[in-house]
C-alpha positions as CSV (number, residue, x, y, z in Angstrom):
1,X,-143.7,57.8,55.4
2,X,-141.2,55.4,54.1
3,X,-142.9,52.0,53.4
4,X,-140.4,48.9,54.0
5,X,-139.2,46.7,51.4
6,X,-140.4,42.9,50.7
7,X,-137.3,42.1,51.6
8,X,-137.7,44.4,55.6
9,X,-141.1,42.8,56.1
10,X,-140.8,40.9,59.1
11,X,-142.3,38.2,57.6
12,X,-141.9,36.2,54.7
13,X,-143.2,32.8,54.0
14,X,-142.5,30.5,51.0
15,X,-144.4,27.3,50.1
16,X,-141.2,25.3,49.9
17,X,-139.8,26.9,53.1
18,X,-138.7,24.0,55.4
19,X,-140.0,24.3,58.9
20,X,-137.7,24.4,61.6
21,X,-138.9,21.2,63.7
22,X,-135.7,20.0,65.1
23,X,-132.1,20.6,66.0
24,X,-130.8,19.1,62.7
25,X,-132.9,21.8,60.4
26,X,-131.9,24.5,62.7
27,X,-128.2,23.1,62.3
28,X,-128.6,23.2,58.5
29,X,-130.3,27.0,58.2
30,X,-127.7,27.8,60.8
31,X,-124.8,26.6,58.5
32,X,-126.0,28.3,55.2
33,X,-126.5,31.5,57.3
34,X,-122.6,31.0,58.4
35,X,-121.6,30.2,54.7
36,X,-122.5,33.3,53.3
37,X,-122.1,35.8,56.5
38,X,-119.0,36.4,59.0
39,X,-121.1,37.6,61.5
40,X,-122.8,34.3,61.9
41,X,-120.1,31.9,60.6
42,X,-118.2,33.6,63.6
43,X,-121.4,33.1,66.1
44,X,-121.6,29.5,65.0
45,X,-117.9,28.9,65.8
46,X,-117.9,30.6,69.3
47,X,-121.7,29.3,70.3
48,X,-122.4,26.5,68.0
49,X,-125.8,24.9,67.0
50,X,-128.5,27.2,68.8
51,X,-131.3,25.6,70.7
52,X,-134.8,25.0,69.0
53,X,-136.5,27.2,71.2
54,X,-140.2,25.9,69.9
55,X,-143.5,26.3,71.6
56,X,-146.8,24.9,70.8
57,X,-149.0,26.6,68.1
58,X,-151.9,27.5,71.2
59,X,-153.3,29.6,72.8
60,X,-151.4,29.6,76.1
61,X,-148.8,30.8,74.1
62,X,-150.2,33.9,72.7
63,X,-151.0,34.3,76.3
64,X,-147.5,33.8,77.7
65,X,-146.4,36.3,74.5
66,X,-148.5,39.1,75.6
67,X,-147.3,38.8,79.4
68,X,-143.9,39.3,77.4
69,X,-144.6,42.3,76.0
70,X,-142.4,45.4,77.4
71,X,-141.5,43.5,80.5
72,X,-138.8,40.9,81.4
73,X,-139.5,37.0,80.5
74,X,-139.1,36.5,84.4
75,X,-141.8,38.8,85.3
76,X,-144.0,37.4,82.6
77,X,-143.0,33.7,83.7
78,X,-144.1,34.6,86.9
79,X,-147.2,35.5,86.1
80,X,-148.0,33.0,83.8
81,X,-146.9,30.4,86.5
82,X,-149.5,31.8,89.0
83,X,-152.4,31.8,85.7
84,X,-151.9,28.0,85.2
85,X,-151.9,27.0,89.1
86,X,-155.1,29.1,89.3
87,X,-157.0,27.5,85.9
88,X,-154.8,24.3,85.3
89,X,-155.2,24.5,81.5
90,X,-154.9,27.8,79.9
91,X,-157.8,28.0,77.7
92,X,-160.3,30.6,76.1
93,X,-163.0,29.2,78.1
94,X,-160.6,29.5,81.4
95,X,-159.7,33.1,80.4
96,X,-163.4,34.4,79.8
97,X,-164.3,33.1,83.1
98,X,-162.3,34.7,85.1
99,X,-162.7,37.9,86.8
100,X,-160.8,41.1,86.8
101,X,-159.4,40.5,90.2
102,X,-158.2,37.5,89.2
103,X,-156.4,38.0,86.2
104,X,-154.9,41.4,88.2
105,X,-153.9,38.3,91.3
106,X,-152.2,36.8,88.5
107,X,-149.9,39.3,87.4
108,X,-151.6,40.5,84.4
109,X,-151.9,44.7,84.1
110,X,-155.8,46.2,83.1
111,X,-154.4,46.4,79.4
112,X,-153.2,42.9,79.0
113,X,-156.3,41.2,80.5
114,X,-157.9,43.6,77.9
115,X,-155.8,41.8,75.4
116,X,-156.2,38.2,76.4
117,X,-160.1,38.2,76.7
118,X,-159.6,39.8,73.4
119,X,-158.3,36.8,71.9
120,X,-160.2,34.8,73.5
121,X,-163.4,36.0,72.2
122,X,-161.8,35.8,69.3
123,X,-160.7,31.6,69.2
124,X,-163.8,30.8,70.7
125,X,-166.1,32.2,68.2
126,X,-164.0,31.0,65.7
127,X,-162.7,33.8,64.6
128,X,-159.2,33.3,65.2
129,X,-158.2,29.9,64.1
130,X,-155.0,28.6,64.7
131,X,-154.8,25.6,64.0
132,X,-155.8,26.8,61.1
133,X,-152.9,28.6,60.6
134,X,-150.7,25.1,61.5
135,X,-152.1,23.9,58.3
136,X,-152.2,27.2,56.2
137,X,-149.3,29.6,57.4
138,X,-150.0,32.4,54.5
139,X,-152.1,35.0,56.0
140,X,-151.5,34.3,59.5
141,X,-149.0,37.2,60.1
142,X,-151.9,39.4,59.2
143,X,-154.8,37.2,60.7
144,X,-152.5,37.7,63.9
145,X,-152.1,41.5,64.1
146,X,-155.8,42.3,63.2
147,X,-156.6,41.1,66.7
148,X,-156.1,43.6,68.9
149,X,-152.9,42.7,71.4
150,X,-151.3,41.2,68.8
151,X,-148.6,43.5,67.6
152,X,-145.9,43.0,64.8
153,X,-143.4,41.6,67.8
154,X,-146.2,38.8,69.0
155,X,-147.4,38.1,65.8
156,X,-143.5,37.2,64.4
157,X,-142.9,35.2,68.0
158,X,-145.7,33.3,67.5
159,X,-144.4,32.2,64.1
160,X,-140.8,32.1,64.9
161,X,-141.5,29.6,68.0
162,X,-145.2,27.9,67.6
163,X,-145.2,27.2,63.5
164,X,-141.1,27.2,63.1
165,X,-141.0,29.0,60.2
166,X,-137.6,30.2,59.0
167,X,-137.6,33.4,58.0
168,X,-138.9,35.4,60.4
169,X,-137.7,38.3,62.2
170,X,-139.7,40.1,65.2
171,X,-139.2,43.7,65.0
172,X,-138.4,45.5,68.3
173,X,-137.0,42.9,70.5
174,X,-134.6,44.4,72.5
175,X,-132.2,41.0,73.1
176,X,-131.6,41.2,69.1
177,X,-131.0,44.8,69.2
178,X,-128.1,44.7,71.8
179,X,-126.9,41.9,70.4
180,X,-126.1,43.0,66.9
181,X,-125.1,46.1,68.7
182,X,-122.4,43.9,70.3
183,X,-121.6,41.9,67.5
184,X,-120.7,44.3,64.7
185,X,-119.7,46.7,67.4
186,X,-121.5,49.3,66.6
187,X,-121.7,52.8,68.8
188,X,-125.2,52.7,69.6
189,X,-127.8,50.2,69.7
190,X,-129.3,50.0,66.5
191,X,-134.0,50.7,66.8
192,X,-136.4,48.9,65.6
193,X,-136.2,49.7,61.8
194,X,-132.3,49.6,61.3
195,X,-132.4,46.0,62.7
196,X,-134.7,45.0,60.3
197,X,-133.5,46.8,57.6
198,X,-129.9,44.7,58.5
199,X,-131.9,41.6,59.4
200,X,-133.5,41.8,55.4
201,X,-129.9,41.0,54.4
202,X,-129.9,37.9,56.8
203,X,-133.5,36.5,54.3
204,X,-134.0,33.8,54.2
205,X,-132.8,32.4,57.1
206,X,-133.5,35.2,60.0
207,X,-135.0,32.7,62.1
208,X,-131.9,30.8,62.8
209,X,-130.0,34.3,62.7
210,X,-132.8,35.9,65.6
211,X,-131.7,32.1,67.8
212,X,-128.0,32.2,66.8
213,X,-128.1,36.3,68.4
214,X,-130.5,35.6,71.1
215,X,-128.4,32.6,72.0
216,X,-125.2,34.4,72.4
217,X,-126.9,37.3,73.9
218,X,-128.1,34.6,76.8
219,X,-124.5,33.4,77.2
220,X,-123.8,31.0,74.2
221,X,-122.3,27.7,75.2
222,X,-122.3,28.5,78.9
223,X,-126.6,29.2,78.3
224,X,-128.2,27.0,80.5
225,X,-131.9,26.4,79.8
226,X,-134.4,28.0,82.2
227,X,-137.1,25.3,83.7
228,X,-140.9,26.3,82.7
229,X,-140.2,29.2,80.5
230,X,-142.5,27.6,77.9
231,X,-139.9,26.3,75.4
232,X,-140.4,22.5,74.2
């Protein structure tokens, strides 16, 4: 078994890391990446700044990530859309109440309800504390995927997009696969471990390089943002 470098962890987090809050620090992490990389000084001159692309640190977001999982964002937006109509406010108290049937009306399979009463149980006895995590972001990669649901993927969205932190990579995702596929136009699209073993080079900035490859995977400049898809 071949155990990844510090370096291919998909997460690392420094005290002095600067948390991507707004355009402006995305536009700065975005121009180191470009100053020392081709592939992205190119991306940043064909795409430009890529969006923020932040959600809130909650729990409707774990929830919208697990819908995520395996399936397209439509699907999972879909479903999310009918959740919040059904319970207004996506909380742990509004997930533990509701019934098999309604979570299946919703859009969510057996395994994933499975999942998000998981977490629930979890945040409401306190077990699982995010806003914890706001305050105190070492440990929460591995806080996050000892719940069950929460895989190495969610766990690395949830950082990348609720706390902003910069240099994160989410293993797996198949928009980032393709993408560096495209870009360095390679024969086959690279798995999971050869895109982070390349991402581990991108340290520590892969959070802008993840936006600056997604974002040109959705189109670059001619990406138009898609209403209610959970992005503030």
């Amino acid at each position: 078994m071949v155990t990844p470098s510090s370096a291919e962890q998909p997460v690392r987090i420094s005290e002095s890391a600067v948390v991507l809050s707004d355009h402006d620090a995305v536009s700065a992490e975005a121009r180191l990446l470009a100053a020392s990389t081709p592939l992205f000084a190119e991306l940043l001159g064909r795409n430009g700044v890529p969006p923020l692309w932040r959600r809130p640190a909650s729990f409707a977001t774990l929830v919208r990530l697990v819908l995520e999982q395996q399936v397209s964002l439509a699907s999972a937006q879909a479903a999310f859309r009918k959740l919040e109509s059904r319970v207004a406010d996506v909380t742990p108290a509004a997930i533990l109440a509701s019934t098999d049937e309604e979570l299946k009306a919703d859009g969510f399979s057996r395994q994933k309800a499975g999942y998000v009463r998981g977490i629930a149980h979890q945040m409401a006895t306190g077990t699982l504390d995010l806003d914890g995590m706001i305050e105190r972001p070492h440990g929460a990669y591995r806080a996050l995927v000892s719940v069950r649901g929460i895989g190495p993927w969610t766990a690395s969205c949830f950082l990348l997009f609720g706390l902003g932190l910069p240099d994160i990579w989410p293993p797996g995702d198949r928009a980032l696969q393709v993408s560096i596929a495209r870009n360095l136009e390679l024969p086959v699209v690279p798995d999971a471990q050869t895109s982070s073993t390349l991402a581990a080079g991108w340290a520590p900035h892969r959070s802008v390089a993840a936006r600056m490859l997604w974002h040109d995977y959705l189109g670059g400049r001619s990406y138009v943002p898609v209403p209610d898809a959970g992005f503030v």
